[in-house]
C-alpha positions as CSV (number, residue, x, y, z in Angstrom):
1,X,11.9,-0.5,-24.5
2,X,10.9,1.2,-21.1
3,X,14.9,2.0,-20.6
4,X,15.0,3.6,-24.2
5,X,11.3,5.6,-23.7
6,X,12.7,7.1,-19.8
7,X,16.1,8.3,-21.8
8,X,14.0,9.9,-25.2
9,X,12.4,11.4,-22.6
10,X,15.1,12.8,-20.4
11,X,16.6,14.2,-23.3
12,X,13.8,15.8,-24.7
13,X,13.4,17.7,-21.1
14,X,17.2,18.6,-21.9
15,X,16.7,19.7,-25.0
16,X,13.6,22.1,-23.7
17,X,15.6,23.2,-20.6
18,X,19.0,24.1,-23.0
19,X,16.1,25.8,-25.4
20,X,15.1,27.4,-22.5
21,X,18.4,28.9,-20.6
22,X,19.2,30.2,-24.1
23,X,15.9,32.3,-24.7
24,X,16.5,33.4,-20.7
25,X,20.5,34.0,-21.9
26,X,19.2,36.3,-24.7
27,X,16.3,38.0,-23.0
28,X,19.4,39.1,-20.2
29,X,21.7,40.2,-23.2
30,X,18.8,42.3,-25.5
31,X,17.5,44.0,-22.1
32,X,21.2,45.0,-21.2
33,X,22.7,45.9,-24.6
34,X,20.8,49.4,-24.8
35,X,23.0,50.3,-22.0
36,X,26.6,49.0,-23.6
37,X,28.9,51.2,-22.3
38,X,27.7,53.1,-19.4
39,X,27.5,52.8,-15.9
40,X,25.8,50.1,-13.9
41,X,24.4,53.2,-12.1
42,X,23.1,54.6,-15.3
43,X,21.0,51.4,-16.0
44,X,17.4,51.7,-14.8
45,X,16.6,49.5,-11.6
46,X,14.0,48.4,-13.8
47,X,16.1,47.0,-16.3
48,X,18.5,45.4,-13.9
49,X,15.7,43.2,-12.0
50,X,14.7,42.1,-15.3
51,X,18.2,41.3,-16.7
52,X,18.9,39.6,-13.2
53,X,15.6,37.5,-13.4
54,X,16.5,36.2,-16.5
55,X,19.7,35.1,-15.8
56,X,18.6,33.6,-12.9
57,X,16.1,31.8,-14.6
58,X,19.1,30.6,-17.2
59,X,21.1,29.1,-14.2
60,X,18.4,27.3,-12.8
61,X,17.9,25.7,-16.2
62,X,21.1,24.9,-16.5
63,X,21.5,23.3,-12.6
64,X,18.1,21.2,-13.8
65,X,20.2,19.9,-16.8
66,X,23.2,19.0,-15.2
67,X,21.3,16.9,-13.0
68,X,19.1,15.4,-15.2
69,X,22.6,14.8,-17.1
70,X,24.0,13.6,-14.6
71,X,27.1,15.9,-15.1
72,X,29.6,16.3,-12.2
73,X,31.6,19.2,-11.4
């Protein structure tokens, strides 16, 4: 029973980091897709930290599921 409780909850926290890199994936995607099109200099600096921060954010979510996963590369 204590080896079934440890993996509900690793994959619950899976389930919340996937949840999570997702909302991160879309954040990057709506902040960027005013800006479809045009230059990389033409988007706000602004803009592009925010973008970048929530990519980064994504990644790490995804490197804590792989591990927690146990996924190898």
């Amino acid at each position: 029973d204590l080896e079934l409780e440890k993996i509900r909850k690793n994959m619950d926290e899976a389930d919340r980091l996937r949840e999570f890199a997702y909302e991160k994936r879309m954040e990057y995607c709506d902040l960027l897709k005013p800006y479809e099109g045009r230059l990389i200099k033409d988007i706000p600096l602004d803009v592009l930290e925010k973008a970048s921060a929530a990519m980064d954010a994504a990644q790490e979510a995804d490197r804590k599921w792989e591990k927690l996963m146990r996924v190898q590369k």
